[in-house]
C-alpha positions in Angstrom: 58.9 -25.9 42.4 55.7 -25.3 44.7 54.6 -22.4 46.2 54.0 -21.7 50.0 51.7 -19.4 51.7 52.5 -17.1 54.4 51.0 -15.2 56.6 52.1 -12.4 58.3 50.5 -9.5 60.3 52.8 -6.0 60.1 52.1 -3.7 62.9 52.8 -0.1 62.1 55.2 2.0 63.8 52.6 4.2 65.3 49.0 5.0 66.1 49.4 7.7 63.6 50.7 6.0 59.9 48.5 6.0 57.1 47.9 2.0 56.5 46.8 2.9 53.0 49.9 4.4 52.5 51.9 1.9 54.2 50.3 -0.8 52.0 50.8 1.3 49.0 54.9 1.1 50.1 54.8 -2.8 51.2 53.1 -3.6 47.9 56.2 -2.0 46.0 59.1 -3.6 48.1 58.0 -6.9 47.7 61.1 -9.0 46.6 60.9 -10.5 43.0 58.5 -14.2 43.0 56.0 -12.8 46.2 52.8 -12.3 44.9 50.2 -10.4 47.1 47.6 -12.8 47.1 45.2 -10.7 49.5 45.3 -7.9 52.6 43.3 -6.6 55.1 42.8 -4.4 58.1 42.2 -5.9 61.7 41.8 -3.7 64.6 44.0 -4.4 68.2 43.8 -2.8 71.8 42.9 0.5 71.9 42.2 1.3 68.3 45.3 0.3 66.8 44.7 -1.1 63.3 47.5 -3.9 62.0 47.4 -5.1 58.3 47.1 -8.7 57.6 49.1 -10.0 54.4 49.0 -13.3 52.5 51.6 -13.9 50.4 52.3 -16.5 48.2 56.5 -17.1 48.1 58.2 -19.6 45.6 59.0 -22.8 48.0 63.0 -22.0 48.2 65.4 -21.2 50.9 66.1 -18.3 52.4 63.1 -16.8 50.7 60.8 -15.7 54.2 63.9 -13.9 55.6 63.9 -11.8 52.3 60.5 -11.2 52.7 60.6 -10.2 56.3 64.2 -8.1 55.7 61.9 -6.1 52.9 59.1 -5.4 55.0 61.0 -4.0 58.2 63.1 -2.0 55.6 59.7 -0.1 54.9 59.1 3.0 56.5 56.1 3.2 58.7 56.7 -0.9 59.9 56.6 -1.4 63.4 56.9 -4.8 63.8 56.2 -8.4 62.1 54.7 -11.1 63.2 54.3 -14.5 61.3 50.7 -16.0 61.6 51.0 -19.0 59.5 52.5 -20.6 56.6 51.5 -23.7 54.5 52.4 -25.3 51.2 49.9 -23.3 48.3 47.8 -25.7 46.7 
């Protein structure tokens, strides 16, 4: 079974979350198979900071909509936006 790699930008609920934090919590809810392969801060309008995650997801069904479910589950996630996913190679 391949891997795929996806891409997804979490914007927090507000101006005034602690991203470390938040990362800290995302990190831990992961679902079982998603590897954090890397993270980073990016700054939007008006000073608001998003993180940008790439994770690496076993190539199955169903398994982005787990992922996404266990992100907005966190607290402190705003919204989620997908920015990409490819096959791993």
């Amino acid at each position: 079974m391949g891997r795929v790699l996806y891409v997804v930008r979490v914007m927090p609920a507000d101006s005034e979350v602690d991203l470390d934090a938040l990362m800290e919590r995302i990190r831990s809810s992961l679902p079982e198979g998603v590897v954090l392969r890397n993270h980073a801060r990016e700054t939007m309008a008006f000073g608001l900071e998003t993180l940008l995650l790439a994770l690496s997801l076993p190539e199955e069904e169903g398994v982005t909509e787990r992922v996404e479910e266990a992100l907005r589950s966190v607290d402190g996630v705003g919204e989620i936006q997908v920015e990409g996913l490819t096959r791993e190679r």
